[in-house]
MARLO-279423 format. One record per residue (C-alpha): x, y, z; residue number from 1. Coordinates in nm, 2 decimals. Example, Ala and Ser with C-alpha at 12.3 -4.5 7.8 and 13.67 -1.06 7.14 Angstrom:
REM MARLO-279423
+--------+--------+--------+-----+
|     xx |     yy |     zz |   i |
+--------+--------+--------+-----+
|   1.23 |  -0.45 |   0.78 |   1 |
|   1.37 |  -0.11 |   0.71 |   2 |
+--------+--------+--------+-----+
This chain:
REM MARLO-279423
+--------+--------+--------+-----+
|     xx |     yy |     zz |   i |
+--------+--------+--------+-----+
|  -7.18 |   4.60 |   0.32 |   1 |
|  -6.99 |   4.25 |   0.48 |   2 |
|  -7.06 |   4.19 |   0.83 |   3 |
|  -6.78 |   4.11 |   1.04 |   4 |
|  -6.86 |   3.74 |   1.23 |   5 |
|  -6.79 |   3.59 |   1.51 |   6 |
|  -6.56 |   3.39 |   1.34 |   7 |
|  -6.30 |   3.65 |   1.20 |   8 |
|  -6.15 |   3.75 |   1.52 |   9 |
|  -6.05 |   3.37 |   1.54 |  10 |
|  -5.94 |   3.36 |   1.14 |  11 |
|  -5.73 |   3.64 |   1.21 |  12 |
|  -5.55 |   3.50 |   1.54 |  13 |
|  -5.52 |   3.16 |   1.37 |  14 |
|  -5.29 |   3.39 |   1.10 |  15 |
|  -5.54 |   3.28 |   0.76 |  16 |
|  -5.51 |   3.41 |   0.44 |  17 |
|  -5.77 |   3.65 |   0.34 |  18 |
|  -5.87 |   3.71 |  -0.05 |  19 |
|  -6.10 |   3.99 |  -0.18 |  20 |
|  -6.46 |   3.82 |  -0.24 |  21 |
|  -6.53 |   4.21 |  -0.40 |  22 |
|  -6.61 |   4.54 |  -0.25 |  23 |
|  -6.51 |   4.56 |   0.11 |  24 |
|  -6.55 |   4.19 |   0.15 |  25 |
|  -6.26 |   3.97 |   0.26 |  26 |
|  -6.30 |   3.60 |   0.28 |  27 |
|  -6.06 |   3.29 |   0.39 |  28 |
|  -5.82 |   3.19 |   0.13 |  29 |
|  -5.67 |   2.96 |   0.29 |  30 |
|  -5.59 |   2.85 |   0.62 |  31 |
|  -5.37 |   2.59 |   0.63 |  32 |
|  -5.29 |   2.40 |   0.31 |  33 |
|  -5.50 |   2.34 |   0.06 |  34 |
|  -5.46 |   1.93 |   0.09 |  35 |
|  -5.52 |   1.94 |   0.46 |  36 |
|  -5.84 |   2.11 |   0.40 |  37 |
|  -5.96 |   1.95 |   0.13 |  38 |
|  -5.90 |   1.63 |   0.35 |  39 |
|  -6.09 |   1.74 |   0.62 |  40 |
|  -6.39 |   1.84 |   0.46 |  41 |
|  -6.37 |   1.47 |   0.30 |  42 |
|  -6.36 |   1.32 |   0.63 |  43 |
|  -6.50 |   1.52 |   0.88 |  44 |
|  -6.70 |   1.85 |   0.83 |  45 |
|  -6.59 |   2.21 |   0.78 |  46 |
|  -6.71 |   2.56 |   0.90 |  47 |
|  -6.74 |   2.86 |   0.64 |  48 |
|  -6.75 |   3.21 |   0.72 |  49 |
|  -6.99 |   3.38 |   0.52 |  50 |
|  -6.95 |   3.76 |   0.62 |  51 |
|  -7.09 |   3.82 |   0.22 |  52 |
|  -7.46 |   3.70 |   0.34 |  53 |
|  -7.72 |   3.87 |   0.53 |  54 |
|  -8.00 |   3.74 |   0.76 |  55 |
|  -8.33 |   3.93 |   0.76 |  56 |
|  -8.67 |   3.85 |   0.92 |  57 |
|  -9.00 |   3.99 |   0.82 |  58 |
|  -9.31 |   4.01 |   1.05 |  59 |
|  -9.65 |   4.07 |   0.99 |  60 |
| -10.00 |   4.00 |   0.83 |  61 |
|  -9.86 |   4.11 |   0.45 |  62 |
|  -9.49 |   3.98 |   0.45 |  63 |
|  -9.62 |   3.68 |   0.21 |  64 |
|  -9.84 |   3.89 |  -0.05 |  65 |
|  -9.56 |   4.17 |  -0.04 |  66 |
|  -9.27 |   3.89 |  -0.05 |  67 |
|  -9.48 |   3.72 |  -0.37 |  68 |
|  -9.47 |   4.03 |  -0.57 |  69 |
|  -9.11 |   4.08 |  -0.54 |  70 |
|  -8.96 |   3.69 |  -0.58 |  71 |
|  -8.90 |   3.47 |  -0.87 |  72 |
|  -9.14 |   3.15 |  -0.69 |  73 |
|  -9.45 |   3.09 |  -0.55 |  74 |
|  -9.40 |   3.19 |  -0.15 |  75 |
|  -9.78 |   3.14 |  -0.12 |  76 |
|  -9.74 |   2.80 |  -0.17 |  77 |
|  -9.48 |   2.74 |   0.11 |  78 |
|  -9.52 |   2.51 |   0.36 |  79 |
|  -9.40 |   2.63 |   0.75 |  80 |
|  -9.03 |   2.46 |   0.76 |  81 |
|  -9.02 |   2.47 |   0.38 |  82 |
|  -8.68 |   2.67 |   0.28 |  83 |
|  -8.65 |   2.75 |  -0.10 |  84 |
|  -8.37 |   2.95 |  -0.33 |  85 |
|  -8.55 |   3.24 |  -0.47 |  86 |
|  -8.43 |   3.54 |  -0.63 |  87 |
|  -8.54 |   3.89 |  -0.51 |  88 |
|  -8.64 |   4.08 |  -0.86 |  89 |
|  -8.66 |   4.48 |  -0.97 |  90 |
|  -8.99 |   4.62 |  -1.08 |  91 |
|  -8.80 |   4.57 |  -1.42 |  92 |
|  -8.75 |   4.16 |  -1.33 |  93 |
|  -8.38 |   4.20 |  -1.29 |  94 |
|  -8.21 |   3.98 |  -1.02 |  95 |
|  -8.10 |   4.16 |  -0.73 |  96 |
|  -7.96 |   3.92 |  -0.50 |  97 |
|  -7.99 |   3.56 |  -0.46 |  98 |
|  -8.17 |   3.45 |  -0.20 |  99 |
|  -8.30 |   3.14 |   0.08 | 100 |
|  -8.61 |   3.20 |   0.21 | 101 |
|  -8.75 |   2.99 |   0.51 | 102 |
|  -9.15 |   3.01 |   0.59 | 103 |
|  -9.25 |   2.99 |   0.95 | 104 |
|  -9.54 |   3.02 |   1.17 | 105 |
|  -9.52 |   3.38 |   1.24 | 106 |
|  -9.21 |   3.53 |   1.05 | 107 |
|  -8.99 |   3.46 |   0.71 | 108 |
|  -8.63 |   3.47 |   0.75 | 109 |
|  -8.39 |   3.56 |   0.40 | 110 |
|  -8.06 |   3.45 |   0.38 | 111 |
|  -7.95 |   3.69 |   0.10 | 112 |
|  -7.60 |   3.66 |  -0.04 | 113 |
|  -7.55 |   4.05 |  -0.12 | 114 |
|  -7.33 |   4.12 |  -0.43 | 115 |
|  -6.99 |   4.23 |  -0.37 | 116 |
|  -7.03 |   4.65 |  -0.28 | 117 |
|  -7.40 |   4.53 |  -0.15 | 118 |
|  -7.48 |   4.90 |   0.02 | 119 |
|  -7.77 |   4.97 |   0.16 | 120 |
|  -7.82 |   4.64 |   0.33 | 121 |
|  -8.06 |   4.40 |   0.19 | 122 |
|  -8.28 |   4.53 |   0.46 | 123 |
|  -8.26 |   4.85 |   0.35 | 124 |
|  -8.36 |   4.75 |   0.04 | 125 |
|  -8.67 |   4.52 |   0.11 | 126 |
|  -8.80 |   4.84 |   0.34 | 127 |
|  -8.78 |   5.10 |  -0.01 | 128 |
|  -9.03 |   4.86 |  -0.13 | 129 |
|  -9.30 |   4.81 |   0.12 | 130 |
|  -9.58 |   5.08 |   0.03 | 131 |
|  -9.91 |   5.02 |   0.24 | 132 |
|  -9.82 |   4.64 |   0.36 | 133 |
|  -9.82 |   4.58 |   0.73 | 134 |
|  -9.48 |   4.39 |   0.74 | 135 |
|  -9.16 |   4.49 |   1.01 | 136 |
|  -8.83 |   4.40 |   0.81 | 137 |
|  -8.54 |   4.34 |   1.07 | 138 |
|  -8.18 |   4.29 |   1.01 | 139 |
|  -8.06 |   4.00 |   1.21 | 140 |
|  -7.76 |   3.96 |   1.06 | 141 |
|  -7.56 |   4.04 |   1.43 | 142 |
|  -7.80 |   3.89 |   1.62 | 143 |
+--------+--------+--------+-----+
């Protein structure tokens, strides 16, 4: 399911164009033309909306063992900064979302890009999963 962001309240004031990204998920088209924007990510920077990706933190003793099992890389191996595109798999090994994950001290945080009619959340997801592991998944996305 898309999360509204901070940033569509101001989309929609500013009168941009909205295009289906799929499902219920409606992203910028375009917002002024597409030659001024194009020019001012050339020469400046630019701000994307994302409302299609998800932000979830795990917690606990077992989020790396139970996070190993269920990516397509080596989490064991990551380093507390490191940030590396993974792919969450099925028991099957069929990609089920595409994923950054970001080791620290004493959590992981997933950016997950959920497909297009993404329902339950990623969270929701990660949570049918866990089976004795001591790890809290949290959905920060509106944080």
């Amino acid at each position: 399911m898309a999360h509204p962001t901070p940033l569509l309240s101001q989309l929609e004031n500013a009168d941009a164009q909205f295009m289906s990204f799929g499902g219920d998920i409606a992203i910028v088209a375009v917002h002024e033309s597409v030659e001024v924007e194009y020019g001012s990510v050339r020469k400046t920077a630019a701000i994307m909306d994302c409302p299609h990706r998800e932000l979830i933190e795990l917690r606990g003793k077992d989020r790396t063992d139970f996070l190993h099992r269920l990516l397509t890389h080596d989490i064991k191996q990551m380093q507390v900064g490191e940030v590396r595109r993974q792919f969450l798999l099925t028991a099957t090994g069929r990609i089920m979302a595409d994923l950054w994950v970001k080791q620290e001290t004493d959590r992981t945080l997933i950016e997950a890009d959920l497909p297009g009619t993404a329902s339950p959340t990623m969270a929701t997801e990660l949570d049918k999963m866990l089976f004795g592991e001591e790890v809290r998944i949290t959905d920060k996305t509106q944080s």
